[in-house]
C-alpha positions as a Markdown table, in Angstrom:
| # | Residue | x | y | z |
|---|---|---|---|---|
| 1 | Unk | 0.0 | 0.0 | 0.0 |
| 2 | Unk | 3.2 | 2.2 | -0.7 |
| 3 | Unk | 2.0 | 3.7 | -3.9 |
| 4 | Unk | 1.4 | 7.3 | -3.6 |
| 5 | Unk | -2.3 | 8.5 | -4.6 |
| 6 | Unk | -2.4 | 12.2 | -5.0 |
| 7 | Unk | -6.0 | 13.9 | -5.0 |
| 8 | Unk | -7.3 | 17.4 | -6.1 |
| 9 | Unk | -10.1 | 19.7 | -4.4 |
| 10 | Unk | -10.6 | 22.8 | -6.4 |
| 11 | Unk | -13.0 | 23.7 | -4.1 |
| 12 | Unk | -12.3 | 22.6 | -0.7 |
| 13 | Unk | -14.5 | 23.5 | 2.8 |
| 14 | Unk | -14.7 | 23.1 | 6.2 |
| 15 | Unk | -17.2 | 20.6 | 7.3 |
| 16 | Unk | -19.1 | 21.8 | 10.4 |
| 17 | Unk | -22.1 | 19.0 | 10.7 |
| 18 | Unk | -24.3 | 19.1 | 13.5 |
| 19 | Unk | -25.9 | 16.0 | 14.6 |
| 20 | Unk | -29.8 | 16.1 | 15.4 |
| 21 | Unk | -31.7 | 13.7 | 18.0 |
| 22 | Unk | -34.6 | 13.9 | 15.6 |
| 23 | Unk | -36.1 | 15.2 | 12.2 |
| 24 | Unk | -35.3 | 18.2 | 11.0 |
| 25 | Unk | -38.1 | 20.9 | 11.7 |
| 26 | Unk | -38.2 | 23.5 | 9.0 |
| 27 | Unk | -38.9 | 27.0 | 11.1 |
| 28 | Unk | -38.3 | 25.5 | 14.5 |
| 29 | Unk | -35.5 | 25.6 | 16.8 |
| 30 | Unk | -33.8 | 22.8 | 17.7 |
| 31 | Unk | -30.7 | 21.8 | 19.8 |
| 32 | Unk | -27.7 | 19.1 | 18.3 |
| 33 | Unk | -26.6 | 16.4 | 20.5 |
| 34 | Unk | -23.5 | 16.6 | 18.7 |
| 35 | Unk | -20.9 | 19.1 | 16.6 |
| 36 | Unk | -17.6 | 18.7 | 14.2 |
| 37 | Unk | -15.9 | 20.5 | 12.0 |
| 38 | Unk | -13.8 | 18.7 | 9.9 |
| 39 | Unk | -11.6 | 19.6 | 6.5 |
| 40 | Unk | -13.4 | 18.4 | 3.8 |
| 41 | Unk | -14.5 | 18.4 | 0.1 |
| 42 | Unk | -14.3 | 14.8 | -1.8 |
| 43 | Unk | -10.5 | 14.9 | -2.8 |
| 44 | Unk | -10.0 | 15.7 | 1.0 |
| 45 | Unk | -12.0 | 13.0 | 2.2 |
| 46 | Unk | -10.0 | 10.9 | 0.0 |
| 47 | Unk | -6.9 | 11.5 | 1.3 |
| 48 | Unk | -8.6 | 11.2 | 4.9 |
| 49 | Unk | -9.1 | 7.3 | 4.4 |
| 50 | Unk | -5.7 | 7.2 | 2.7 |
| 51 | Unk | -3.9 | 8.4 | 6.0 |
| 52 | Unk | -6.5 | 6.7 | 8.0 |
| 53 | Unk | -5.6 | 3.3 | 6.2 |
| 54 | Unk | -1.6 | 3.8 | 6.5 |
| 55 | Unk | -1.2 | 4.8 | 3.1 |
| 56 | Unk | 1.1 | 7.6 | 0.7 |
| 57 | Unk | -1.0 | 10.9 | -0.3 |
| 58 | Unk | -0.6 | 14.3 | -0.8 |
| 59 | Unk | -3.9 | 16.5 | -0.7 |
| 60 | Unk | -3.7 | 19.2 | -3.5 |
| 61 | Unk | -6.1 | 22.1 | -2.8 |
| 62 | Unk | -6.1 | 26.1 | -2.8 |
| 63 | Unk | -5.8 | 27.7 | 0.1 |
| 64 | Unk | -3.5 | 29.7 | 2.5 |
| 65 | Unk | -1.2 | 28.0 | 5.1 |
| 66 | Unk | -3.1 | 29.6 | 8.0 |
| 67 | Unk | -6.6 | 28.8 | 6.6 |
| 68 | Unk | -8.5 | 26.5 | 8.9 |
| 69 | Unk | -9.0 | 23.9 | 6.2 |
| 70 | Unk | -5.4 | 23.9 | 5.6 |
| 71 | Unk | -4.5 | 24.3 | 9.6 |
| 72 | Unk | -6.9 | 21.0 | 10.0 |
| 73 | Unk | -4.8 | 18.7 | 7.7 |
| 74 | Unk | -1.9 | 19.5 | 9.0 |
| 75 | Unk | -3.2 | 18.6 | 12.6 |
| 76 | Unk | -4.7 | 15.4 | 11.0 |
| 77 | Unk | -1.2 | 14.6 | 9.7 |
| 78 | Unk | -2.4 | 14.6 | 6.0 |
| 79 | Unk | 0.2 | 16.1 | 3.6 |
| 80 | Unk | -0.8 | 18.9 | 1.1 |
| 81 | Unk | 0.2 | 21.2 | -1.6 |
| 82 | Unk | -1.3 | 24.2 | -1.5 |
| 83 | Unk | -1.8 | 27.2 | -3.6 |
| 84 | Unk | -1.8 | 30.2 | -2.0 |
| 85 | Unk | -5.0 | 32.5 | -3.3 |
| 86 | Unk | -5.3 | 35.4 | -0.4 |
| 87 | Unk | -8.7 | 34.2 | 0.3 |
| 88 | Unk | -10.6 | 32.5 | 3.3 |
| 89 | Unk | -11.6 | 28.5 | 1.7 |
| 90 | Unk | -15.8 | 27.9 | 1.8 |
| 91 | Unk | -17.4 | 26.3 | 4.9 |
| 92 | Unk | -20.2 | 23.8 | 4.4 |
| 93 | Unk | -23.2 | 23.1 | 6.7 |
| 94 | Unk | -24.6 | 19.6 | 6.8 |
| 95 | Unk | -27.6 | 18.6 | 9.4 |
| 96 | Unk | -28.3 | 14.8 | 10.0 |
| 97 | Unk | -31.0 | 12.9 | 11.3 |
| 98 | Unk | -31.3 | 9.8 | 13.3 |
| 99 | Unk | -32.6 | 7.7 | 10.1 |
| 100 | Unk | -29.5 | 8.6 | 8.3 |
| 101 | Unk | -30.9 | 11.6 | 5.9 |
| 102 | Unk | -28.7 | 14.2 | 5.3 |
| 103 | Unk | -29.3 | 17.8 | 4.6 |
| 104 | Unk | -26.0 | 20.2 | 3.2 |
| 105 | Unk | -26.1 | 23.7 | 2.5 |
| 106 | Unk | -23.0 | 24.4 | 0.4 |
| 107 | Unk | -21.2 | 27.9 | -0.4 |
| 108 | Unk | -20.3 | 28.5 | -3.1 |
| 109 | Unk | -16.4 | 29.2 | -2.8 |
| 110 | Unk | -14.1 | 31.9 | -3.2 |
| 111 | Unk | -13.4 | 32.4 | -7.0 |
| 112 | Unk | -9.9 | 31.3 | -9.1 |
| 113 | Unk | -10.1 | 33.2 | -12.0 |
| 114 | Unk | -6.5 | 33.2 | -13.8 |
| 115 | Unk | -5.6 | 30.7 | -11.8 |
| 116 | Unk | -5.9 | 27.4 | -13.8 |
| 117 | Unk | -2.7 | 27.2 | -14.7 |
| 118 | Unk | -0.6 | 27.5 | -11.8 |
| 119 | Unk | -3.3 | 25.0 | -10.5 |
| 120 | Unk | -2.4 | 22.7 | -13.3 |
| 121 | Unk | 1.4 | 23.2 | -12.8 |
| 122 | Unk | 0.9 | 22.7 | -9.1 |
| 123 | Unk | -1.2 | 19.2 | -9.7 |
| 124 | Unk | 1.5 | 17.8 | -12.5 |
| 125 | Unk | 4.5 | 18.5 | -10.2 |
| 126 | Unk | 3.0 | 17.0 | -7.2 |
| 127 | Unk | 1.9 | 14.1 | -8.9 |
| 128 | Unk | 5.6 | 13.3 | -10.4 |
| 129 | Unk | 8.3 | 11.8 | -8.6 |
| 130 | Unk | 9.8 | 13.1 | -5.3 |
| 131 | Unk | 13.2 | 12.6 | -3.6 |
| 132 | Unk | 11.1 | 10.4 | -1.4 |
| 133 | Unk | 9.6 | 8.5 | -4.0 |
| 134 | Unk | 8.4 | 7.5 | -7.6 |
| 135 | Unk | 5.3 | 9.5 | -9.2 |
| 136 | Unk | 2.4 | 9.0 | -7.8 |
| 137 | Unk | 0.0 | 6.0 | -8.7 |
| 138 | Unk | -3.0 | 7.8 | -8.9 |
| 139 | Unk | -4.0 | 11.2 | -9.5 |
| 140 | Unk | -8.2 | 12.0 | -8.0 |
| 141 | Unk | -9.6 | 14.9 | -9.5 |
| 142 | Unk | -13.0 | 15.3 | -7.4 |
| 143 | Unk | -15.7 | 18.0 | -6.4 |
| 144 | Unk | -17.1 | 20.9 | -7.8 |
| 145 | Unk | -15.4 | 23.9 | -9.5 |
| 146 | Unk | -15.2 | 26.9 | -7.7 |
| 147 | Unk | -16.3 | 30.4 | -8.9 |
| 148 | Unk | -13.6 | 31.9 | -11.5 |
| 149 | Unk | -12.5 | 28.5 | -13.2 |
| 150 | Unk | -13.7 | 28.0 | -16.6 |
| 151 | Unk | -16.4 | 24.8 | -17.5 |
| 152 | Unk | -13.6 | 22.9 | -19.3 |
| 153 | Unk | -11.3 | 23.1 | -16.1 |
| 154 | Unk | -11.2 | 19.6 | -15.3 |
| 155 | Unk | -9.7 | 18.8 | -18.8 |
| 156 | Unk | -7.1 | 21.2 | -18.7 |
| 157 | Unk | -6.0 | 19.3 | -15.4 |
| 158 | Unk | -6.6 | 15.6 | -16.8 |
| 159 | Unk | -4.1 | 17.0 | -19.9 |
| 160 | Unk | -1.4 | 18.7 | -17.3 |
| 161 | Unk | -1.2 | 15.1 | -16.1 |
| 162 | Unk | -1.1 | 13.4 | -19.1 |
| 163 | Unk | 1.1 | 15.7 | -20.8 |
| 164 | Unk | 4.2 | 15.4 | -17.9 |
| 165 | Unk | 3.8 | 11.8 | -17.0 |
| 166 | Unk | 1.6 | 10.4 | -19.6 |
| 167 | Unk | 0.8 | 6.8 | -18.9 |
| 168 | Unk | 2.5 | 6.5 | -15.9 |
| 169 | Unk | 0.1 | 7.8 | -13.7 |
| 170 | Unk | -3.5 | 6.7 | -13.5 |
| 171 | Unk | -6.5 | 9.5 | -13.4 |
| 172 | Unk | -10.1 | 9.1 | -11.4 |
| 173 | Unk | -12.8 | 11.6 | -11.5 |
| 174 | Unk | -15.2 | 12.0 | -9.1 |
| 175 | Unk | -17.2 | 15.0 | -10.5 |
| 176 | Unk | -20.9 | 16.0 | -11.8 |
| 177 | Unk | -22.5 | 18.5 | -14.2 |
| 178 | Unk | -21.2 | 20.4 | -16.3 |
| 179 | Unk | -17.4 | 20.2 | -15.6 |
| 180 | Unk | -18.2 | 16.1 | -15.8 |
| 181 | Unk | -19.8 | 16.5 | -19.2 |
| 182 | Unk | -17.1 | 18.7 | -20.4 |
| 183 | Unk | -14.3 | 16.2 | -19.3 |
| 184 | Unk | -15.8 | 13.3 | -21.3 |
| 185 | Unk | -16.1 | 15.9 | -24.2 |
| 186 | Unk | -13.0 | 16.5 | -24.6 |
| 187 | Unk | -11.3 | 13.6 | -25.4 |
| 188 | Unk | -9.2 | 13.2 | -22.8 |
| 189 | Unk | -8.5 | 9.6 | -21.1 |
| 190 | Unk | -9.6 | 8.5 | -17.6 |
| 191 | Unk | -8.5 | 5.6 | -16.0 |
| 192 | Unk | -11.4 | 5.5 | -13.5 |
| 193 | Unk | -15.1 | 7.6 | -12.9 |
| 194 | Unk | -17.2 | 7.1 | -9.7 |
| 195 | Unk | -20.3 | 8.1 | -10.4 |
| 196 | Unk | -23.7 | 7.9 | -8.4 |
| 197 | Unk | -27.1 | 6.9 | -10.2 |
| 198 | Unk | -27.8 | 10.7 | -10.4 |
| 199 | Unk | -25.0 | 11.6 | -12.1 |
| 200 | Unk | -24.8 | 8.9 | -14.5 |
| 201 | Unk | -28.2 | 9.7 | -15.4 |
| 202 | Unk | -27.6 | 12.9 | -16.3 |
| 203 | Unk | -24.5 | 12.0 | -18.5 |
| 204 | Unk | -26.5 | 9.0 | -20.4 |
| 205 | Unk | -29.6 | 9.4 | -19.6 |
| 206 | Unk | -32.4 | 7.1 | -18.0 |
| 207 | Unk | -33.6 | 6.4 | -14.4 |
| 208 | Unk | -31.8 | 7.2 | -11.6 |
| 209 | Unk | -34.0 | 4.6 | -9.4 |
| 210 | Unk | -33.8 | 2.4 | -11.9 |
| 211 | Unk | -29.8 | 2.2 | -12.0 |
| 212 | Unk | -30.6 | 1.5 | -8.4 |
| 213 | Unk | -32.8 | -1.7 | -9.0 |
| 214 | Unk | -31.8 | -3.2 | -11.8 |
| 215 | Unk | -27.8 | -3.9 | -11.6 |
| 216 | Unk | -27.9 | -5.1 | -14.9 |
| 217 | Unk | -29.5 | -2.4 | -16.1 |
| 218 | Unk | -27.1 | 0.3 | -14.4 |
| 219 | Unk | -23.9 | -2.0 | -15.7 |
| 220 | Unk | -25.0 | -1.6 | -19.4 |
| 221 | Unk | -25.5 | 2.4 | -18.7 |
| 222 | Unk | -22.1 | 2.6 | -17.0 |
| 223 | Unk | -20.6 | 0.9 | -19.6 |
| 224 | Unk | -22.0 | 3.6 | -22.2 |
| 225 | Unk | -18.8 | 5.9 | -19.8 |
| 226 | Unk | -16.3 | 3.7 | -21.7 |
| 227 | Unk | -17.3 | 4.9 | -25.2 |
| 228 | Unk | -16.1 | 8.4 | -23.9 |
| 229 | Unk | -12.7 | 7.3 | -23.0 |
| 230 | Unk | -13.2 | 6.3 | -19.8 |
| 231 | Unk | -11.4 | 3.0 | -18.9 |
| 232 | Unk | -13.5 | 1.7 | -15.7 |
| 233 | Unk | -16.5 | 2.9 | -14.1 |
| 234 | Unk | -17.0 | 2.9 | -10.2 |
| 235 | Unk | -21.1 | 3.3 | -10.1 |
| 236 | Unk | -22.4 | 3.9 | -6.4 |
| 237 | Unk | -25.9 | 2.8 | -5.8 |
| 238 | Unk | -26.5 | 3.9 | -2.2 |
| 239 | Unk | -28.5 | 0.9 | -0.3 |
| 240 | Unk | -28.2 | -1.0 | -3.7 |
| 241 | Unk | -24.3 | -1.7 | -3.7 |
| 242 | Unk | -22.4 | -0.6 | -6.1 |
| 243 | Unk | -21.6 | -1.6 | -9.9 |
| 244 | Unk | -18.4 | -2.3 | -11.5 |
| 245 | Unk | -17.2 | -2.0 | -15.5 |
| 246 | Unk | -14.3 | -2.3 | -17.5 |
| 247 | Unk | -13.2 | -3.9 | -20.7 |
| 248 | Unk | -12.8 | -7.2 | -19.0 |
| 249 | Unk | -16.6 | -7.4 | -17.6 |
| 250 | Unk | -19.1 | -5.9 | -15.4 |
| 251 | Unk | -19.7 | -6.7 | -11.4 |
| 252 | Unk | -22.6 | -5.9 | -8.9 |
| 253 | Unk | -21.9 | -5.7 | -5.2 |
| 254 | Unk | -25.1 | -5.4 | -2.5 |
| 255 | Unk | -24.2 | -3.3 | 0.8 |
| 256 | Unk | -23.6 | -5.2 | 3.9 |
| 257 | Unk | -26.1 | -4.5 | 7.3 |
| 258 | Unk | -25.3 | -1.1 | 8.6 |
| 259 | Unk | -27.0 | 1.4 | 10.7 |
| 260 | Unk | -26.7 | 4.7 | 8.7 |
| 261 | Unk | -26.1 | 7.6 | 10.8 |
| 262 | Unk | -24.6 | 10.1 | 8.1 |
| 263 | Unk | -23.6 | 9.8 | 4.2 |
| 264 | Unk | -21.3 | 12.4 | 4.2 |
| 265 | Unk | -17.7 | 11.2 | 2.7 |
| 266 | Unk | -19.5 | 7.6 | 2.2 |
| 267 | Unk | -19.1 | 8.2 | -1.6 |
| 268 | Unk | -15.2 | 9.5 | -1.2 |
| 269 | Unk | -14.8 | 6.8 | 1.2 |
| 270 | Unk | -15.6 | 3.8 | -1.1 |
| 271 | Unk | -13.4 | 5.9 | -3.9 |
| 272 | Unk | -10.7 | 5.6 | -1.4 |
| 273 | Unk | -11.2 | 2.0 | -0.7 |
| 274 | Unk | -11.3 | 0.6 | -4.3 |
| 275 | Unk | -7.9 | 2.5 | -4.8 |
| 276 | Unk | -6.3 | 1.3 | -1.7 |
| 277 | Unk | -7.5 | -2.3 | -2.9 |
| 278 | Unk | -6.0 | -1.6 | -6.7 |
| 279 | Unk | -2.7 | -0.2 | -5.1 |
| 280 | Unk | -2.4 | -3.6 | -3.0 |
| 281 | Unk | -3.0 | -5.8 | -6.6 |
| 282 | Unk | -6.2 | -6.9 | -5.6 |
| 283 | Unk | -8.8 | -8.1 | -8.4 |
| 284 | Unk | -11.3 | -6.3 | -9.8 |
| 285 | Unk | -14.3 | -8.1 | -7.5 |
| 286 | Unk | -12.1 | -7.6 | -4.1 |
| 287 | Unk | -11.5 | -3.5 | -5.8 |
| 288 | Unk | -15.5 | -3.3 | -5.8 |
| 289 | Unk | -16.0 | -5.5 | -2.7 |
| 290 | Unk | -13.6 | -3.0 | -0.5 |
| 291 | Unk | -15.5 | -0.1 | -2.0 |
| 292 | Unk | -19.0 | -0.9 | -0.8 |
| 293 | Unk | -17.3 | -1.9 | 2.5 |
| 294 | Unk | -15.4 | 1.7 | 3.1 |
| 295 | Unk | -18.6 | 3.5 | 1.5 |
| 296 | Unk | -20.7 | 1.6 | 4.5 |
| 297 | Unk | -18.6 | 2.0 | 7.1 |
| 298 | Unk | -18.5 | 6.0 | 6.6 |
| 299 | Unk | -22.6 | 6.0 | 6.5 |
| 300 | Unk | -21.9 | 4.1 | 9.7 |
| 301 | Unk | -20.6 | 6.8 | 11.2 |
| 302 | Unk | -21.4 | 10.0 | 12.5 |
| 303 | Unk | -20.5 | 13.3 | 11.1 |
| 304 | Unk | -18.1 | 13.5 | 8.0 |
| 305 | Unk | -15.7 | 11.2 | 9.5 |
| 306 | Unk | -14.3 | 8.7 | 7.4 |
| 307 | Unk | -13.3 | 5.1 | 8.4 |
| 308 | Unk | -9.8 | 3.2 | 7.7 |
| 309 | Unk | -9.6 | -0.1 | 5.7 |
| 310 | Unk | -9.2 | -2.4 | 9.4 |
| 311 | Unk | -12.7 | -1.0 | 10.0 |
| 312 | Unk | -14.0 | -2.4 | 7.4 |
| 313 | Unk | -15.3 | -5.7 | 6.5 |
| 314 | Unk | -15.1 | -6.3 | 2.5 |
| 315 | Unk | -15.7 | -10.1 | 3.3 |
| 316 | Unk | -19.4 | -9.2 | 4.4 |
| 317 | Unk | -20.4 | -7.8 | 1.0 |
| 318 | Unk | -21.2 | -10.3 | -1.8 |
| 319 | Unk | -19.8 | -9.7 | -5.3 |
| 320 | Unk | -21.3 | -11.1 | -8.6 |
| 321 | Unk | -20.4 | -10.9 | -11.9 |
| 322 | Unk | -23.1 | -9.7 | -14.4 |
| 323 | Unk | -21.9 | -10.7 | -18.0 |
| 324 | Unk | -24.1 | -12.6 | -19.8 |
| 325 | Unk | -21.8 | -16.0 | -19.9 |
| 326 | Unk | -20.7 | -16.3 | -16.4 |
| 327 | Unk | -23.4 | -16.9 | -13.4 |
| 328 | Unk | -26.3 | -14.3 | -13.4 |
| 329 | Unk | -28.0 | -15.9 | -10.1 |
| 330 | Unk | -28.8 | -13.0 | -8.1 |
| 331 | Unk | -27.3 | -13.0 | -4.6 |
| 332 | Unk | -29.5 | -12.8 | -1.1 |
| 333 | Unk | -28.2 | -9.7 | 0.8 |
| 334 | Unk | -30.8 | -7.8 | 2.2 |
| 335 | Unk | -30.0 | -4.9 | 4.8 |
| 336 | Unk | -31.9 | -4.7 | 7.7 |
| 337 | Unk | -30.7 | -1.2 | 8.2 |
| 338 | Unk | -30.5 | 0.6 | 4.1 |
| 339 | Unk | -28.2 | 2.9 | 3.5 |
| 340 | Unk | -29.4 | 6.4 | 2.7 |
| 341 | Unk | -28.1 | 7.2 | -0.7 |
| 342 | Unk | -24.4 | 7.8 | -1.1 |
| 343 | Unk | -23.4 | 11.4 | -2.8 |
């Protein structure tokens, strides 16, 4: 688990979530049993698990050196590369509920414009090799863009990479809208997406709730990802599992029994655990198995904390494969406790 995986929040925050005993009453006032604040935004979160897990990261983000996102890595021992912008990062609000539903209220950021580039520069050189070490194994491009950088940002980072280190380095997206459909516009290879129903949905069309369902279904949607130079798609299904494609076959994996309390970082977290899993040479089905594991054991716990891989149980989640010539049988895994839907 030595290889490096470097990840990339243009638009990082700090995570205050407050914990409710009950539903959230529009209107009302009500009191939190419980209150974090945590550096976040889904690259972050990535890099969380990483460090949690004992592995190699570096957590590329703007942001000053005394900023309290940046501050809060540093006390969490996660390594970064920041670039300075003179500005105070975002802060994010998220509310949850006992039953597991989550409610965010987002800013929107303070803008980058003109700073793509040195952005760019800043992700290529941290992603090549260090007097410590080799390049890094994995590059994670993931969030939203941030006021100021252009719709096409995301492929002007994906070519940065490809263009110093080509091949040598893998690329995963975790991303939506616009910037997403702009990425797979442009041409540019990707080793790896993680979409959720939603946002594959609104890249290929179809039915969200039906991705969620029908396995099969979502697989042969997924797979639509690969005609756009994508080489392997991680689809998240919330209670439903999770779905895995590349050009040697498709896989479906249910969740194991959980008892949700927040889905915050439960998306980043199963990113996370199917690239720890490929960094340690595992096959694709243990990848995919590891991945609804982490994802459950961060909606199994409060707040936007994030688990590491000893806390999670990939033998508990049952993998199939879903092409037409090997074993279709569909496997008996209900949850007695379903698991909101992962973002």
């Amino acid at each position: 688990m030595s290889a490096r995986i470097v990840t990339v929040t243009p638009n990082p925050s700090l995570d205050r979530t407050i914990e409710l005993s009950g539903e959230l009453q529009r209107g009302a006032v009500q009191r939190a049993v419980r209150s974090t604040a945590e550096p976040g935004g889904k690259g972050v979160n990535v890099s969380r698990v990483v460090v949690a897990s004992g592995g190699d990261t570096v957590a590329v983000l703007p942001g000053d050196e005394t900023d309290p996102v940046l501050l809060g890595l540093a006390t969490r021992g996660i390594p970064t590369a920041a670039l300075p912008i003179g500005a105070t990062l975002r802060s994010n609000v998220t509310v949850t509920e006992p039953t597991g539903t989550t409610t965010k209220l987002n800013e929107p950021g303070p803008s980058l414009a003109g700073r793509l580039d040195d952005l760019a520069e800043l992700v290529a050189t941290t992603a090549g090799p260090t007097a410590t070490g080799p390049a890094a194994r994995w590059v994670v491009l993931a969030g939203s863009l941030p006021p100021g950088l252009p719709d096409d940002a995301l492929a002007v980072l994906v070519r940065a990479v490809r263009q110093r280190h080509g091949d040598d380095v893998k690329v995963a997206v975790d991303s939506s809208g616009v910037p997403f459909t702009a990425l797979l516009q442009s041409g540019e290879r990707i080793d790896l997406v993680k979409p959720n129903a939603e946002e594959l949905a609104e890249v290929v069309g179809g039915d969200p709730e039906a991705y969620e369902q029908e396995p099969g279904l979502a697989a042969a949607a997924a797979a639509r990802l690969r005609e756009r130079g994508v080489d392997t798609v991680l689809l998240t299904l919330g209670s439903a599992g999770a779905v895995l494609v590349d050009g040697t076959g498709s896989w479906s994996a249910a969740a194991p029994r959980i008892t949700a309390r927040s889905t915050v970082g439960a998306g980043d977290s199963a990113l996370a655990g199917y690239l720890l899993a490929e960094v340690a040479g595992a096959p694709q089905e243990r990848r995919l198995a590891q991945a609804v594991a982490t994802g459950a054991a961060a909606a199994g716990l409060p707040g936007s904390d994030v688990p590491a891989l000893d806390a999670t149980d990939p033998d508990a989640v049952v993998v199939r494969r879903l092409d037409p010539s090997a074993d279709s049988s569909p496997a008996e895994h209900a949850t007695d406790h379903p698991v909101p839907h992962v973002v």
